[in-house]
C-alpha positions as CSV (number, residue, x, y, z in Angstrom):
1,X,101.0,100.9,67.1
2,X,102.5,103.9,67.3
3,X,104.7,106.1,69.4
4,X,101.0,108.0,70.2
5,X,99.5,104.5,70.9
6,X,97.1,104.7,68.3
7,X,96.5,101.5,66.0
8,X,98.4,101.7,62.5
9,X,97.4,99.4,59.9
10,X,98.8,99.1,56.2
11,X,96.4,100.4,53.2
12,X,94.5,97.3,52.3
13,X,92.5,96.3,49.4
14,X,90.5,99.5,49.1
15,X,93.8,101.5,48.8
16,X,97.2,101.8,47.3
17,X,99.2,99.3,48.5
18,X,102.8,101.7,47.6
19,X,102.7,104.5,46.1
20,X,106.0,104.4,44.1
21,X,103.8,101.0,42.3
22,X,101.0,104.0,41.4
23,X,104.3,106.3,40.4
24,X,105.9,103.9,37.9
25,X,102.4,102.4,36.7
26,X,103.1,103.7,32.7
27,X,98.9,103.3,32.2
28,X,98.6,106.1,35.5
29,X,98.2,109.4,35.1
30,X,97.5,112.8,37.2
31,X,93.6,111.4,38.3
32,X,95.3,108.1,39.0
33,X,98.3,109.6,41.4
34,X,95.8,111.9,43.2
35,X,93.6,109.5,43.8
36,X,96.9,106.9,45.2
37,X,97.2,109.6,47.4
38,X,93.7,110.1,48.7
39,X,93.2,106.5,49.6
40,X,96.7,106.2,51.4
41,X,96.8,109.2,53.4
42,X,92.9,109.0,54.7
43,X,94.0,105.7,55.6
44,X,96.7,106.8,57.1
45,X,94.9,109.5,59.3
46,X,91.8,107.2,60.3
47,X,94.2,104.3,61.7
48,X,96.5,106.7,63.5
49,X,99.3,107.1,61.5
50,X,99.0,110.7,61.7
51,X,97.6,112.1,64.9
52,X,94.6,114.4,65.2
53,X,96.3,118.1,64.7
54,X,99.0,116.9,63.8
55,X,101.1,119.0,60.9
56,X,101.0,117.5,57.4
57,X,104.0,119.0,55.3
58,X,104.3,118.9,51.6
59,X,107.9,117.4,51.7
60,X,107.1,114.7,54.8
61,X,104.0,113.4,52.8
62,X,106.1,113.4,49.6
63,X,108.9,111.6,50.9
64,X,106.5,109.1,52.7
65,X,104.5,107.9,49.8
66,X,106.8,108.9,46.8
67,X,104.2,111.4,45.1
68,X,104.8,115.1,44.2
69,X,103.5,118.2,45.2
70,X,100.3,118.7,42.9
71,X,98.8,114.8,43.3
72,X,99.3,115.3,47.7
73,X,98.2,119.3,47.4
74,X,94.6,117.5,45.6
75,X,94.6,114.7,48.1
76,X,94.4,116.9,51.0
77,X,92.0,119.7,49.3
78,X,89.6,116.5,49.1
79,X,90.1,115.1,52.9
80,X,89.8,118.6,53.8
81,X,86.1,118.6,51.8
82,X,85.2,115.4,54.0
83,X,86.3,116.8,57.5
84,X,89.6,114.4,57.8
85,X,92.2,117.5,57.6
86,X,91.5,121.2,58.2
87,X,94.2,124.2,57.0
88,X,94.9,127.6,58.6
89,X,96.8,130.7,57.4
90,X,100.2,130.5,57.2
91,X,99.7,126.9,59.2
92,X,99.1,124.8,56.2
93,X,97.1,121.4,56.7
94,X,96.5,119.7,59.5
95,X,94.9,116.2,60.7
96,X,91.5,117.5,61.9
97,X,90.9,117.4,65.8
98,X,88.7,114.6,67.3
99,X,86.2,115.2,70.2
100,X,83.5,114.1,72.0
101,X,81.0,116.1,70.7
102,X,82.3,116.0,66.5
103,X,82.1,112.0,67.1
104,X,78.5,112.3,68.1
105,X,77.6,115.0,65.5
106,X,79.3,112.4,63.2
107,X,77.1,109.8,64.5
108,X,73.8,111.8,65.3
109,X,74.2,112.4,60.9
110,X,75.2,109.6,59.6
111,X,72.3,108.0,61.3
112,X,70.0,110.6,59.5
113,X,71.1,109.6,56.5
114,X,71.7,105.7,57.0
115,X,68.1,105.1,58.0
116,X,66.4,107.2,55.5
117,X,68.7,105.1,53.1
118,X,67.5,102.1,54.8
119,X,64.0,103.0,54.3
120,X,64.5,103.3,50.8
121,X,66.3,100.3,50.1
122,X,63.3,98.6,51.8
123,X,60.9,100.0,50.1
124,X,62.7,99.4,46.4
125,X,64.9,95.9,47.3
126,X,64.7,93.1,45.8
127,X,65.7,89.4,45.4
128,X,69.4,90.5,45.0
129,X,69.4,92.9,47.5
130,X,68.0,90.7,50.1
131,X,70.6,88.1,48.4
132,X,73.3,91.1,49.2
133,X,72.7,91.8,52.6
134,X,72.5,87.7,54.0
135,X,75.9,87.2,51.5
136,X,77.4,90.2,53.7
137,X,76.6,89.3,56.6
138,X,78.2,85.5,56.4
139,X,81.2,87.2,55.6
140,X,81.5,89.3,58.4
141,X,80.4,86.5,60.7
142,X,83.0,84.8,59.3
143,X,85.9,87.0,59.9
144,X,84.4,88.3,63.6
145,X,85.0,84.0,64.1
146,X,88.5,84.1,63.2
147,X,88.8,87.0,64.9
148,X,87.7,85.4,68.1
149,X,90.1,82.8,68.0
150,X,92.9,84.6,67.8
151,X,94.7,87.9,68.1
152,X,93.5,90.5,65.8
153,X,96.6,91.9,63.4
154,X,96.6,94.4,60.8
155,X,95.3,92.1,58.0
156,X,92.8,90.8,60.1
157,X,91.7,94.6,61.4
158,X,91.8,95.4,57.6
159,X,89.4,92.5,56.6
160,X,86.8,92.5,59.6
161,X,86.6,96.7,59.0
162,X,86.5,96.1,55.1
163,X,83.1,93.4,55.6
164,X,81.8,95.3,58.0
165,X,81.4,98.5,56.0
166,X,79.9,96.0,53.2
167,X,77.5,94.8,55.3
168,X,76.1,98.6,55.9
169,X,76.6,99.3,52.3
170,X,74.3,95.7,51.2
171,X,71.1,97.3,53.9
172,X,71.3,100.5,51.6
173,X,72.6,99.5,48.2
174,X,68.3,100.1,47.0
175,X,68.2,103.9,47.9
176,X,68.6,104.8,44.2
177,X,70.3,107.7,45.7
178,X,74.3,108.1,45.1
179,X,74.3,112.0,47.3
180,X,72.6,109.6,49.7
181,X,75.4,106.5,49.4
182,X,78.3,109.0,49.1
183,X,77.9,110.8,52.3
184,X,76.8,107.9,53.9
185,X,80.6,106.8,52.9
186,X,82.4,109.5,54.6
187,X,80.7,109.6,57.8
188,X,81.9,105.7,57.4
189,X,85.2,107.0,57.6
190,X,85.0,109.9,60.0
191,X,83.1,107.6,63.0
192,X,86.1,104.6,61.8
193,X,88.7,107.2,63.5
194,X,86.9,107.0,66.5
195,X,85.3,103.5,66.2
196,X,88.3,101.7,65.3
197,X,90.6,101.2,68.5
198,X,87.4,99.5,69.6
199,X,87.8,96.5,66.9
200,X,91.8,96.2,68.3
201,X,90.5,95.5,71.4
202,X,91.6,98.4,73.6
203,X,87.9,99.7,74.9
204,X,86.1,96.9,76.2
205,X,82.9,96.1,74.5
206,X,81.2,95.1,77.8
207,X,79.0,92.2,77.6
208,X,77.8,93.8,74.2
209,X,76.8,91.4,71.0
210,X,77.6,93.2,68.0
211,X,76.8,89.9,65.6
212,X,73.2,89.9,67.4
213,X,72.6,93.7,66.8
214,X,74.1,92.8,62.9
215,X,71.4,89.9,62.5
216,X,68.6,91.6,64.4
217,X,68.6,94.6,61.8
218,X,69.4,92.6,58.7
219,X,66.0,90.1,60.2
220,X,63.7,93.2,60.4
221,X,64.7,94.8,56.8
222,X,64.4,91.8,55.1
223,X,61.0,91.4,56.6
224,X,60.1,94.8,55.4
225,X,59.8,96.1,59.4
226,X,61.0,99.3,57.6
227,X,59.9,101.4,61.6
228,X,62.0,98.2,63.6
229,X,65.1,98.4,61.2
230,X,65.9,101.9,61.2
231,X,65.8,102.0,65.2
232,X,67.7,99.2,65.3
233,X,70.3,100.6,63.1
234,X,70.3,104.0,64.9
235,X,70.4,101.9,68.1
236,X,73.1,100.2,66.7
237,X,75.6,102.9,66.1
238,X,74.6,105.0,69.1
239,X,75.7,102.0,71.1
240,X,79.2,102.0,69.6
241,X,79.8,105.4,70.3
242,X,78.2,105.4,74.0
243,X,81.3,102.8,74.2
244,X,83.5,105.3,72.5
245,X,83.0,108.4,74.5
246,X,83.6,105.9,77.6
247,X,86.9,105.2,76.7
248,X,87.6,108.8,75.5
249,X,86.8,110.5,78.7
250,X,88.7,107.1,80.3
251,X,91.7,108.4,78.4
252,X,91.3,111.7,79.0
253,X,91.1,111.2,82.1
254,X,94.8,109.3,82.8
């Protein structure tokens, strides 16, 4: 953890792992850099590393991941664009602010969005989504198991978050909509800021089943309950962040 107590993991396999590898990679180039940037310091900013408001200088970031000016300056233009950093005059950027109420406009959207999604992908699945969602699920079972017998680390934290976000991705992989899929993505990301001290165990979940909620909505959308599956989804994630405001205002509160 950090000096701030919030949870810092490593970039796993959906980022760079160093960025001096993305630097000396002859095949890279500027797209390649920019985007080693993107993935490290959004993943850097969701797990802590850099506290909310906290300052984000050109020369910290470049000394940090090894990248110059122009690949970090496009990074944060693009973090900026999905809410993760915001920039005032003669202030430069900044990691954006969390809050009660931006977590549950977070929420209150990507809900919007998730289950019209999931009433697509009902509508239009077939054999191979249905195949998608059950294969996603086993995984995530099977990490939440390994998770259970042990204590949860940063790989572990990085593998359970990484199946998780598959499993949400299999229920809506039939939208035919990408605008739909992307934005369903970054409100991924801005709830996992708040969502994510809950997986490393510091907010108690209460006597709450998460794999139950996981297996109730994957049951109704295979079964075409198109109505049951999206309240179950919405009830789903409203649950997580009734948990989360809990342990905000708990915090707040010491």
């Amino acid at each position: 953890m950090s000096r701030n107590g919030e949870i810092q993991v490593r970039v796993g396999r959906n980022g760079a792992q160093r960025a001096d590898d993305e630097a000396q990679d002859p095949q890279g180039g500027a797209a390649t850099l920019a985007e080693a940037a993107y993935r490290r310091l959004r993943q850097d900013i969701v797990t802590g590393v850099f506290a909310p408001n906290q300052p984000l200088r050109l020369e910290l970031l470049r000394q940090r991941y090894g990248l110059s000016f122009s690949p970090l300056r496009e990074a944060l233009n693009r973090l900026q664009s999905e809410r993760l950093v915001v920039t005032a005059p003669l202030r430069g950027f900044s990691v954006a602010p969390v809050s009660i109420e931006e977590m549950w406009d977070a929420t209150e959207t990507r809900i919007l969005i998730e289950c019209e999604a999931l009433r697509r992908s009902i509508t239009r699945g077939d054999d191979d989504w249905e195949a998608g969602i059950v294969a996603a699920l086993h995984a995530l079972d099977l990490q939440v198991r390994r998770r259970a017998a042990g204590a949860l680390g940063a790989d572990e934290l990085i593998a359970l978050e990484t199946r998780h976000q598959d499993f949400h991705r299999a229920l809506i992989a039939q939208c035919r909509s990408r605008r739909l899929i992307d934005l369903s993505n970054q409100l991924y990301v801005e709830t996992q800021r708040y969502r994510l001290p809950t997986l490393a165990g510091q907010i108690p979940a209460a006597s709450r089943d998460v794999a139950f909620e996981h297996r109730e909505i994957m049951e109704a959308a295979l079964a075409r309950r198109s109505d049951e599956a999206v309240a179950l989804l919405a009830a789903h994630y409203r649950r997580t962040s009734t948990l989360t405001e809990a342990a905000m205002q708990s915090g707040a509160a010491k």
